[in-house]
C-alpha positions in Angstrom: 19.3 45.0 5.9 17.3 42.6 8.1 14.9 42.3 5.1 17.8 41.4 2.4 19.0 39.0 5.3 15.8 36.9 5.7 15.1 36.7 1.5 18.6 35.6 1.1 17.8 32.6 4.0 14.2 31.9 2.3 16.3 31.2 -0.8 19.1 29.1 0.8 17.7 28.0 4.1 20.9 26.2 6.6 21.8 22.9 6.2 21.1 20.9 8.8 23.5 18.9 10.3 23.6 14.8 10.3 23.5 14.6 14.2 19.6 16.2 13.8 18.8 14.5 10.8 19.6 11.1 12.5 17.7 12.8 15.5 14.8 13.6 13.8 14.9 9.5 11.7 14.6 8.7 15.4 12.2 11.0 16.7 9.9 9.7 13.6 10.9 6.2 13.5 10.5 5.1 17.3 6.5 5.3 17.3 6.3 3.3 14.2 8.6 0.5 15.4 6.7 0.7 19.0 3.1 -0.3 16.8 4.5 -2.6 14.7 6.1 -4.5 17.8 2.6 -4.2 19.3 1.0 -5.8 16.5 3.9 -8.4 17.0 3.5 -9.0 20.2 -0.8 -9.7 19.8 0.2 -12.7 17.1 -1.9 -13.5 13.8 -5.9 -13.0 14.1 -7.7 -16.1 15.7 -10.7 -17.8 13.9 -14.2 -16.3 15.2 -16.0 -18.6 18.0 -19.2 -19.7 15.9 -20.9 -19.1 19.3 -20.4 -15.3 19.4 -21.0 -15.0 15.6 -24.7 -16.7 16.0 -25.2 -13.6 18.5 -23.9 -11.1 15.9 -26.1 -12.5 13.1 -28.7 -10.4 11.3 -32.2 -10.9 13.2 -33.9 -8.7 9.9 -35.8 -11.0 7.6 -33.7 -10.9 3.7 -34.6 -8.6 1.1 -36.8 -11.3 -0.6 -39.0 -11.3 2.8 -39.0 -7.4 3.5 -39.9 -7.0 -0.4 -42.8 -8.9 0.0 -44.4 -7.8 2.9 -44.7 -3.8 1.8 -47.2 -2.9 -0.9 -44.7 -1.5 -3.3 -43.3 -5.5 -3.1 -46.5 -6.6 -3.8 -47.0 -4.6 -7.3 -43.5 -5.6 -7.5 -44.1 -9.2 -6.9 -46.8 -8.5 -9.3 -44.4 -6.9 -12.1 -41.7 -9.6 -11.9 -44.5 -12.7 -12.6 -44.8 -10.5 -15.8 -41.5 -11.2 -17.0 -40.5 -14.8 -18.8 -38.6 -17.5 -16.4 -34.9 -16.5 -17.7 -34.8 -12.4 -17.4 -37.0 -12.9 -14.0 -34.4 -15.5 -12.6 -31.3 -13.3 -13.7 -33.0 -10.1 -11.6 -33.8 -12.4 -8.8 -29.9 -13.4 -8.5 -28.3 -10.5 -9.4 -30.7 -8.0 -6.7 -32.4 -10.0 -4.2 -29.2 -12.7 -4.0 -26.6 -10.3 -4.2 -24.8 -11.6 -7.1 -22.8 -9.6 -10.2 -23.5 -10.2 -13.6 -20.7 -12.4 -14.1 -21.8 -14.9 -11.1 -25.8 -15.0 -12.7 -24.4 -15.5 -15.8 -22.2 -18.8 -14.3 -24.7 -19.9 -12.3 -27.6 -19.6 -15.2 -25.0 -21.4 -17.6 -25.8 -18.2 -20.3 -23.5 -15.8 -22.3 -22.5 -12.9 -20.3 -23.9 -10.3 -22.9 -27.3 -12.4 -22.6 -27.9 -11.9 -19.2 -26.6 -8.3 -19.4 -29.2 -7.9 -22.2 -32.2 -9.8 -19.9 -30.9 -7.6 -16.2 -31.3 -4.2 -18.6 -34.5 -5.3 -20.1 -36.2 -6.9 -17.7 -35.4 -3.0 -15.2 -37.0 -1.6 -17.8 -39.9 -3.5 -18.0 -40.2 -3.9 -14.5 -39.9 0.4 -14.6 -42.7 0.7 -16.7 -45.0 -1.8 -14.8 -44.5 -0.3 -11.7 -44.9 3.3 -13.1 -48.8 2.0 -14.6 
């Protein structure tokens, strides 16, 4: 009996009653509403001090500098003075300067597919150099 009695409230569980739904909105709701009046009460984000961000700069030298100064950079160095100005230039900007295809292309004044085509060649070439 105690058996048919728990299936049958598995199936149908109680209702609750609005008194503890409102209870539990509440018991949810009030840490919510406490953070989001905290957040209030610290205001909008104020501007970084340039001060503290010179002391939070980078000391490490740039990629360009690192590169150079292993051996790999050197046959690297090496590999990329084998490639023509254009194709060179776009692999410069779009590794060492951080930029995306689109931005090289902009700043080169090219097609986008062009300098897609010149980033894909010029990896492989530089691949196969460095692989000699």
């Amino acid at each position: 009996m105690a058996e048919r009695r728990a299936a049958v409230t598995a199936v149908n569980p109680p209702a609750i009653p609005n008194r503890s739904r409102a209870r539990a909105s509440r018991i949810v709701l009030r840490p919510s509403n406490r953070a989001l009046d905290q957040l209030r009460r610290l205001g909008r984000e104020r501007p970084l001090d340039p001060a503290v961000a010179e002391r939070w700069e980078d000391p490490a030298q740039g990629p360009a500098e690192l590169a150079a100064l292993s051996e790999d950079g050197r046959r690297l160095g090496h590999c990329l003075d084998e490639l023509e100005e254009a194709p060179r230039r776009s692999i410069l900007l779009a590794y060492f300067e951080g930029m995306t295809v689109e931005e090289v292309a902009e700043r080169m004044a090219a097609p986008l597919g062009t300098v897609k085509s010149w980033v894909r060649r010029s990896l492989q070439r530089l691949r196969s150099c460095l692989e000699r």
